[in-house]
C-alpha positions in Angstrom: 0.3 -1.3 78.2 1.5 -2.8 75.0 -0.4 -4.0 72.7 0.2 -8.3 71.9 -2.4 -8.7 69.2 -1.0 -9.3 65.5 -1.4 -5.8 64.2 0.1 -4.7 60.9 2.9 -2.5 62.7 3.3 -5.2 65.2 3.8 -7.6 62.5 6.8 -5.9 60.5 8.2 -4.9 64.1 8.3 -9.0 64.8 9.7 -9.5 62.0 12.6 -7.1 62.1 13.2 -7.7 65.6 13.0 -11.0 64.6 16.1 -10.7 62.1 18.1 -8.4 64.8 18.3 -11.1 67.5 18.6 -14.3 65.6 22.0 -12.4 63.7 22.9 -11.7 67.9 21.9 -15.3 68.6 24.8 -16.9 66.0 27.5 -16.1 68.0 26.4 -16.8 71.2 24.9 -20.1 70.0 28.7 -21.0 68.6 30.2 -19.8 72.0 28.2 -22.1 74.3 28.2 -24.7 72.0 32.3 -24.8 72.5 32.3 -24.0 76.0 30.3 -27.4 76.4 32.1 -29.4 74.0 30.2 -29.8 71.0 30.3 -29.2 67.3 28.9 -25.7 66.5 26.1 -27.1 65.0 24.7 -28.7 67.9 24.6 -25.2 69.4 22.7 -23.7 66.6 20.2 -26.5 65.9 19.4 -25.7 70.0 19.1 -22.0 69.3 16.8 -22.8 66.5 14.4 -25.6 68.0 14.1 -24.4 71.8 13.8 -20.3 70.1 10.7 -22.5 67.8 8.9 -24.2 70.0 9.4 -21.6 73.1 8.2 -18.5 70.8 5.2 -20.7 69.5 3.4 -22.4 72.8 5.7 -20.7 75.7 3.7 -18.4 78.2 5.7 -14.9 77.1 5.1 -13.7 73.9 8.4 -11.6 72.6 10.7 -14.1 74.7 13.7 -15.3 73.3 15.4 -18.6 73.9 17.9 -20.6 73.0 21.7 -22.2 73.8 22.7 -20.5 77.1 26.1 -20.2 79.1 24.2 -21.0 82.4 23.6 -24.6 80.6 26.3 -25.0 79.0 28.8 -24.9 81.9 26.8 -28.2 83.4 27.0 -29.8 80.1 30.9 -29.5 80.2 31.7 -32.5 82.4 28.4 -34.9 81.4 30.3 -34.6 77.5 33.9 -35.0 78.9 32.9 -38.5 80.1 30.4 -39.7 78.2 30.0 -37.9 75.1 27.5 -36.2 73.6 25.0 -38.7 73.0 24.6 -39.2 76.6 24.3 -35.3 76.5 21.2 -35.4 74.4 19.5 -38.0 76.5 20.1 -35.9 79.4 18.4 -32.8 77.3 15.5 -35.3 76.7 15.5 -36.1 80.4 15.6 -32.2 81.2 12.3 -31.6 79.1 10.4 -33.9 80.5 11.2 -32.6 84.0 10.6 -28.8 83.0 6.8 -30.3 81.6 6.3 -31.7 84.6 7.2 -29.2 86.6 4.5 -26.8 84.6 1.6 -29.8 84.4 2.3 -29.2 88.9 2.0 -25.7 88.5 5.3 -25.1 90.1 5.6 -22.0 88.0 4.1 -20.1 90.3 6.8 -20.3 93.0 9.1 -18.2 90.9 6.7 -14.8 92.9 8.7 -16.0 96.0 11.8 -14.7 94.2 12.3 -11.5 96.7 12.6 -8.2 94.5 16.6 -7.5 95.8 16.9 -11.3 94.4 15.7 -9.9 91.1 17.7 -6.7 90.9 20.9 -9.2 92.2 20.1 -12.0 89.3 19.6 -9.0 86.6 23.0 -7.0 87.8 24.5 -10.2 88.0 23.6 -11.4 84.7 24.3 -7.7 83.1 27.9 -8.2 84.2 28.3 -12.1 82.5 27.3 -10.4 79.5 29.6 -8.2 79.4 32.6 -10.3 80.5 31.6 -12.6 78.0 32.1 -10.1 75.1 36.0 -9.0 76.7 36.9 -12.6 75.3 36.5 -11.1 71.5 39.8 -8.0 73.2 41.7 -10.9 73.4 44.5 -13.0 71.3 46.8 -15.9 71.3 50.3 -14.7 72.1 53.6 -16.6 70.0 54.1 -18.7 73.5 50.5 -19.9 73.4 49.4 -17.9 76.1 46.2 -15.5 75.9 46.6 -11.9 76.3 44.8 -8.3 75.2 45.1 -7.5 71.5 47.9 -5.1 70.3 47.0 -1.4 70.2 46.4 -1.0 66.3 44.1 -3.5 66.5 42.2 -3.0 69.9 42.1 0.6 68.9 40.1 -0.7 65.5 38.1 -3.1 67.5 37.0 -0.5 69.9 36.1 2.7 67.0 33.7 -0.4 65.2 32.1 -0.9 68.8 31.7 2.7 69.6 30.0 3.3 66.0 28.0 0.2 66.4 26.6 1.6 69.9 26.4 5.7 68.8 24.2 4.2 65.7 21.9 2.0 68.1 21.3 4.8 70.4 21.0 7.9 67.7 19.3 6.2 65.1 16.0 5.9 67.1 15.9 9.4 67.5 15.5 9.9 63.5 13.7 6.5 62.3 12.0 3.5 63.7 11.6 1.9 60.5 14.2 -0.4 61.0 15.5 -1.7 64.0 18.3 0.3 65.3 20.5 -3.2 66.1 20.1 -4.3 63.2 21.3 -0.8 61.2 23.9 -0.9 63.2 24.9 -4.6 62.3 24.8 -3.9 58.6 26.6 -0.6 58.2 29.2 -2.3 60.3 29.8 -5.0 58.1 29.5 -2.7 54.8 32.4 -0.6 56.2 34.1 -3.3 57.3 33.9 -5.0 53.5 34.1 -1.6 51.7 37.3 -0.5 53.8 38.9 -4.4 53.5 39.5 -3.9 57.1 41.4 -6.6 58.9 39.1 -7.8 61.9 38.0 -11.2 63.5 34.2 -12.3 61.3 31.6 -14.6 62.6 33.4 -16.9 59.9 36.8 -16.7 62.1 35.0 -18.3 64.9 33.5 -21.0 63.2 31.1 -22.3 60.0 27.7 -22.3 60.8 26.9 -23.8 56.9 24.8 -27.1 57.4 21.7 -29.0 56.3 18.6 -29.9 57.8 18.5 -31.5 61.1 17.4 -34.9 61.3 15.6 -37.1 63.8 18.2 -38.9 66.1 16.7 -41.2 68.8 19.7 -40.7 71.7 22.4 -43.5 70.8 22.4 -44.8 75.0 22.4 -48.0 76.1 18.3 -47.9 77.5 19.2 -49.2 81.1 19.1 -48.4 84.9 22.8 -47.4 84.9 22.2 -44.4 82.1 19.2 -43.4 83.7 21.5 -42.8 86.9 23.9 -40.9 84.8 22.7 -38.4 83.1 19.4 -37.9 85.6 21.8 -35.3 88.2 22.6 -33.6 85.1 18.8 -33.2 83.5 18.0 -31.8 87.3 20.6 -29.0 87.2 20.0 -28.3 83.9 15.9 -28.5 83.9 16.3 -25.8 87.3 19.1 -23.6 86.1 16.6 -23.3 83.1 13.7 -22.7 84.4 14.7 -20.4 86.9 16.2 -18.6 84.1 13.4 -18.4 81.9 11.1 -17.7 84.6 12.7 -14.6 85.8 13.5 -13.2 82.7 10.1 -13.6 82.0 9.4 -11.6 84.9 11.9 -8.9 83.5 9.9 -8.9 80.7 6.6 -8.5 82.2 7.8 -5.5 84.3 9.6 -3.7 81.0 6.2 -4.3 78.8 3.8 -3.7 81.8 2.1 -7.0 80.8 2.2 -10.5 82.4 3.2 -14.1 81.0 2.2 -17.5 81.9 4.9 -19.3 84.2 3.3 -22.7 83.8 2.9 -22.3 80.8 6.3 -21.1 80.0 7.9 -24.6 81.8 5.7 -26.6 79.4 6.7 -24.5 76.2 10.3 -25.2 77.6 10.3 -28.7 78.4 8.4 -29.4 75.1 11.3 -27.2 73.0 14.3 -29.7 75.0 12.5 -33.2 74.4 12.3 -32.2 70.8 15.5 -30.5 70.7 17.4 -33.7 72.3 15.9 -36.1 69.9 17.2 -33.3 66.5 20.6 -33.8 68.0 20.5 -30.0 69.9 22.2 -29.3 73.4 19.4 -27.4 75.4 18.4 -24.4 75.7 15.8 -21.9 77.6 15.3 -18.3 77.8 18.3 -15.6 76.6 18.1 -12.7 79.1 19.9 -10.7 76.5 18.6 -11.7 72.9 15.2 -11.2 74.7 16.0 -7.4 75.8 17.1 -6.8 72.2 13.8 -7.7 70.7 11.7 -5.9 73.0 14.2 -3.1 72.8 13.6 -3.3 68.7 9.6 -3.6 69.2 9.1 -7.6 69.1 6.5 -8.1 71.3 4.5 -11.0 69.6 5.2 -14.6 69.3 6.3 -14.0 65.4 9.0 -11.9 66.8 10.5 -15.4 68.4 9.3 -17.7 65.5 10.6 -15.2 63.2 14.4 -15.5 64.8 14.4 -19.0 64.8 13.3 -19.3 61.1 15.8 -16.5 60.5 18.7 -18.5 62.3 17.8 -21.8 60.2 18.1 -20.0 57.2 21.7 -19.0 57.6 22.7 -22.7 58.1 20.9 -23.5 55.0 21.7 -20.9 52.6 23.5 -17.6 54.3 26.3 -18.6 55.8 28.9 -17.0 53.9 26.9 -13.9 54.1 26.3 -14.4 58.3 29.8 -15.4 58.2 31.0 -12.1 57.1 29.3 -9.7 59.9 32.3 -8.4 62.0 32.5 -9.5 65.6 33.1 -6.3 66.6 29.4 -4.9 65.7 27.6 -8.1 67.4 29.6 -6.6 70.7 28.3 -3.3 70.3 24.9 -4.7 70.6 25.4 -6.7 73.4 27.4 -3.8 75.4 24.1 -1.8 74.4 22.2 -4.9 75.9 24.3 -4.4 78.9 24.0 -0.9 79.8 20.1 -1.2 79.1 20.1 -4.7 81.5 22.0 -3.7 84.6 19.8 -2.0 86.9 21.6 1.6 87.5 19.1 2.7 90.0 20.3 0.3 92.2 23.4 2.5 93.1 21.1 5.4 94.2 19.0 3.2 96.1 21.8 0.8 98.2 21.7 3.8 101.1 18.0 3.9 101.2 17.1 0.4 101.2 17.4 -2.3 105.0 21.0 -3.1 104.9 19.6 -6.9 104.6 18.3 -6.3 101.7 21.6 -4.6 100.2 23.3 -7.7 100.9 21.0 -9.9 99.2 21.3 -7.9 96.0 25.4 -7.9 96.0 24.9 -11.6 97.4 23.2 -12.5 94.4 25.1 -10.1 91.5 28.1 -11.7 93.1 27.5 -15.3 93.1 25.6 -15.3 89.5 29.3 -13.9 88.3 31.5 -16.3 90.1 29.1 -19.4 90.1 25.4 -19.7 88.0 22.3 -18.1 88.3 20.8 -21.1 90.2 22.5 -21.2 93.1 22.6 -17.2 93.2 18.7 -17.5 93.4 18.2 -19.9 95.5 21.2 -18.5 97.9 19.3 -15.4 97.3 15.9 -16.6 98.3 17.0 -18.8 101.5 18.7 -15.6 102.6 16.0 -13.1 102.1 13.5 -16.0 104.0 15.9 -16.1 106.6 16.8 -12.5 107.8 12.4 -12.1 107.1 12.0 -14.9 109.9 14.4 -13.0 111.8 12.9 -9.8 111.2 9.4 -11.0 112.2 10.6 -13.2 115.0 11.3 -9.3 116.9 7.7 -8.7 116.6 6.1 -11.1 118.8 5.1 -9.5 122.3 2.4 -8.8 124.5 0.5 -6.8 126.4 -1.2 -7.6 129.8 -3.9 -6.2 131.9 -5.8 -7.9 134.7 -9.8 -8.5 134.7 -12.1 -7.7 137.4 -12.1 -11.1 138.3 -8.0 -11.1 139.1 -7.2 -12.7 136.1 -4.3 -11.8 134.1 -4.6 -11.3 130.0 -1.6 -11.9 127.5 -2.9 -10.0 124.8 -0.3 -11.7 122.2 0.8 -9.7 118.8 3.5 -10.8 115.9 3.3 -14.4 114.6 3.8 -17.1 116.2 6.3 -19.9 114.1 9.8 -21.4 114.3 11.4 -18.5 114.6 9.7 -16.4 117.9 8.8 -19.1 119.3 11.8 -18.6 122.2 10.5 -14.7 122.2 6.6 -16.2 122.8 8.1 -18.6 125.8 10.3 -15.3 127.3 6.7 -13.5 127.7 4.8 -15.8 130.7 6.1 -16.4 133.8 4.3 -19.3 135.5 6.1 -19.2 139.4 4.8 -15.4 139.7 1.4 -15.1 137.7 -1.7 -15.5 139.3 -3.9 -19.0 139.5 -5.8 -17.8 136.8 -4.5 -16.6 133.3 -5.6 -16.1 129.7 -3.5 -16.3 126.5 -5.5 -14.2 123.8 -4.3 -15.3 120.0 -6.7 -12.3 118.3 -4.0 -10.0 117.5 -1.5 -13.4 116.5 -1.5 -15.9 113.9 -0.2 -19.6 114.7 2.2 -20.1 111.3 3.6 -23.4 111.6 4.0 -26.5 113.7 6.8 -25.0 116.3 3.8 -22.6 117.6 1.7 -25.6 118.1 4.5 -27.0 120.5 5.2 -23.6 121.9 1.4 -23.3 123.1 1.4 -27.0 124.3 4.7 -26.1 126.4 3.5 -23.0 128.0 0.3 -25.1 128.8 2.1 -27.8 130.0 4.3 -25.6 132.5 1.0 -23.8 134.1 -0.5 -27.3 134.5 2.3 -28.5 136.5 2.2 -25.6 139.0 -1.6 -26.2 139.4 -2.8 -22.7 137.3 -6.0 -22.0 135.6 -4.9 -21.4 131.8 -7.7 -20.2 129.1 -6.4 -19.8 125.3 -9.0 -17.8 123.5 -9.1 -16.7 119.8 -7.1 -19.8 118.2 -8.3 -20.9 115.1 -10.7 -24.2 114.9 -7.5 -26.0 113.3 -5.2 -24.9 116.0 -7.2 -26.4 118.2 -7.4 -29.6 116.7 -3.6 -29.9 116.4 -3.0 -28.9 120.1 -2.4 -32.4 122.2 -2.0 -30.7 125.7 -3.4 -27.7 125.7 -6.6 -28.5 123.2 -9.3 -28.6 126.7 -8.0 -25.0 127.5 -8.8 -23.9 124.3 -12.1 -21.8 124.2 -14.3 -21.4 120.9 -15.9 -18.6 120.2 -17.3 -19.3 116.7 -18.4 -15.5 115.4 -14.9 -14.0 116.9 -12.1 -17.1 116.6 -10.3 -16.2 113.2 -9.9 -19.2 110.5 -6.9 -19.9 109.2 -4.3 -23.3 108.5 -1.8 -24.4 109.8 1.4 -25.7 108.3 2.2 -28.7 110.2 3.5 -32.4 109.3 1.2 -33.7 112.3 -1.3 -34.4 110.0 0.3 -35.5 107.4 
């Protein structure tokens, strides 16, 4: 199990690590920030607040957040039509949500997420990575048109990517006293300057130079009509990101052997968007792939994320020429390294050997992250997986009888009894050709959910009508009390009747 405390090595390994991903964070901060619409800057000053404040209060130490795609795709339309002030109340808006949704302790539902669900969201995720970077292979044609770069220069493009990833994965092999991303970044960029070679620099996407950023209360009109804006928008954006940081976090916990905090995680993040929206930044959470770097590199503390963030502000105070001149080429090579080390190869050898249900919720899932976002692949994912299980278990309710010495015929029920085998519970009795006296034993069932309460009422009902002795032993004392027809056939046995509740509206 690693080791979180602030030990001497941990401390230079944070800070190193540190350094690696906020130089891997610039470009994707610039990205997202275009994709929704917004100056550069806006992307950055995200990348730094949210990767701040996350790192420093957030539930997973070594975690790295910051401007995302997944958020950045909502944002698009919100700035199209109303600009981006409205875009930063909306980020306030998000925050307070994603505290909210921590001070409820709704973190914990993120263990529901079904393990083929994870493996889908982490494939799926491993391939918008990697799509992402085949936009730096591509040029403007003469007719304005997009298209693959010419061979001189894809063939350049392509040696600086396979040096950047041979260095990455050899250099650990021979030293750990630098981060092997980071090595990799800088000899890049010396060859690159030493050789005056002729390829596309952070500084060809876009200046990152800037000042401080200052405090900006949302420039909105504070009424009911802006409220109902930009609230749809703060709802998408506060689930895609906490879904996202939630599972990455679990990635994390299952790469380090350790565990984070989920509540706490949705307060860190909802704290880092409030303050973020009101410092004129356009959202962020958790970076599936700057995170996998820095444990990769050894950052496994909070200073690791603190560290990144400080880093990052730094460039847009006082490094950007320097920033501006690492090639695009070796920021690729890490993230195809990112990519290789994300997607979840074992997968392949497993699809034959795992239910064929479960198969489909992993393609399911890796397919619908690519083509659509990761929250609706998850939560596609989960209904799925909580459908074919009600399915599965709805085959497992049956029975078996035997008649007492008194002539009376036992249904010794097994499997649960909810929504879903509740037509499989009714199939078992037949009321026209049992005898005048029958028993329904519950010992080897459990009563899940309102449906069962109904079905046991039904098949009282139907015995009743024909005149027939029923007896229901071994319910729980709370099945009881929610049964309306059948509660007077209902026999307690108080050292043998199981305890367990319900879930059922009747109450409520």
């Amino acid at each position: 199990m690693f080791d979180l405390r602030s030990t001497h090595k941990n401390l230079k390994d944070d800070l190193l690590s540190g350094v690696t991903v906020s130089l891997a964070m610039v470009p994707e901060a610039i990205a997202f920030a275009f994709v929704a619409g917004v100056n550069p800057l806006v992307g950055l000053y995200a990348a730094f607040f949210v990767g701040l404040i996350a790192a420093s209060i957030g539930g997973r130490p070594g975690m790295i957040s910051g401007a995302t795609g997944a958020l950045a795709v909502v944002m698009v339309a919100l700035v199209a039509d109303h600009g981006v002030e409205y875009l930063f109340a909306a980020v306030v808006l998000m925050g307070i949500i994603q505290v909210s949704a921590g001070a409820l302790r709704l973190g914990k539902f993120i263990r529901m997420v079904p393990y083929p669900v994870m493996l889908g969201f982490v494939n799926g995720l491993a391939i918008v990575i990697f799509l992402a970077q085949l936009q730096q292979f591509k040029e403007e044609k003469v007719n304005g048109a997009e298209g693959w770069l010419a061979m001189p220069d894809m063939a350049l493009l392509l040696g600086l990517v396979a040096i950047t990833m041979a260095i990455i994965h050899y250099l650990p092999r021979f030293t750990r006293a630098i981060p092997s991303s980071l090595a990799a970044i800088i000899v890049i960029t010396v060859i690159v300057t030493l050789l005056n070679l002729d390829v596309r620099t952070v500084g060809d996407v876009a200046s990152i130079g800037g000042g401080l950023p200052d405090f900006h209360i949302p420039d909105v009109p504070f009424t009911w009509e802006t409220l109902m804006i930009i609230l749809p928008y703060s709802l998408i954006l506060a689930a895609i990101g906490l879904i996202e940081s939630l599972l990455t976090m679990r990635l994390i916990d299952e790469v380090t052997q350790t565990r984070g905090r989920g509540n706490k995680e949705c307060i860190g993040q909802g704290t880092a968007n409030v303050v973020t929206g009101f410092f004129g930044g356009m959202g962020g959470c958790a970076m599936i792939g700057q995170s996998m770097i820095n444990i990769n590199s050894g950052g496994l503390g909070r200073l690791s994320g603190i560290s990144a963030a400080i880093a990052l502000l730094c460039y847009i105070l006082f490094a950007s020429p320097l920033i501006e001149m690492i090639p695009v080429a070796a920021l690729v090579g890490v993230m195809f390294i990112v990519v290789l080390g994300t997607f979840e190869w074992s997968s392949f050898r497993i699809m034959g050997k795992i239910p064929r249900a479960d198969a489909f919720v992993l393609v399911l899932v890796s397919g619908i992250t690519v083509a659509t976002d990761l929250a609706i692949a998850v939560i596609i994912g989960v209904i799925v997986s909580a459908l074919v299980f009600a399915w599965e278990s709805a085959k497992h309710m049956s029975a078996k009888t035997y008649t007492k010495e008194n002539g009376t015929l036992v249904y010794e029920l097994h499997g649960p009894l909810f929504f879903s085998s509740v037509t499989s519970f009714n199939e078992i009795f037949d009321p026209n050709n049992d005898p005048d006296e029958i028993e329904i034993d519950f010992r080897h069932t459990r009563v899940s959910d309102h449906s069962g309460i109904e079905a046991i009422d039904s098949v009282a009902e139907r015995y009743s009508k024909l005149g027939k002795k029923l007896h229901l032993t071994h319910l729980s004392p709370e099945c009881i009390s929610l049964l309306v027809k059948a509660e007077d056939l209902a026999e307690v046995n108080v050292s043998e009747d199981p305890h367990y509740h319900v879930a059922t509206d009747r109450l409520g």
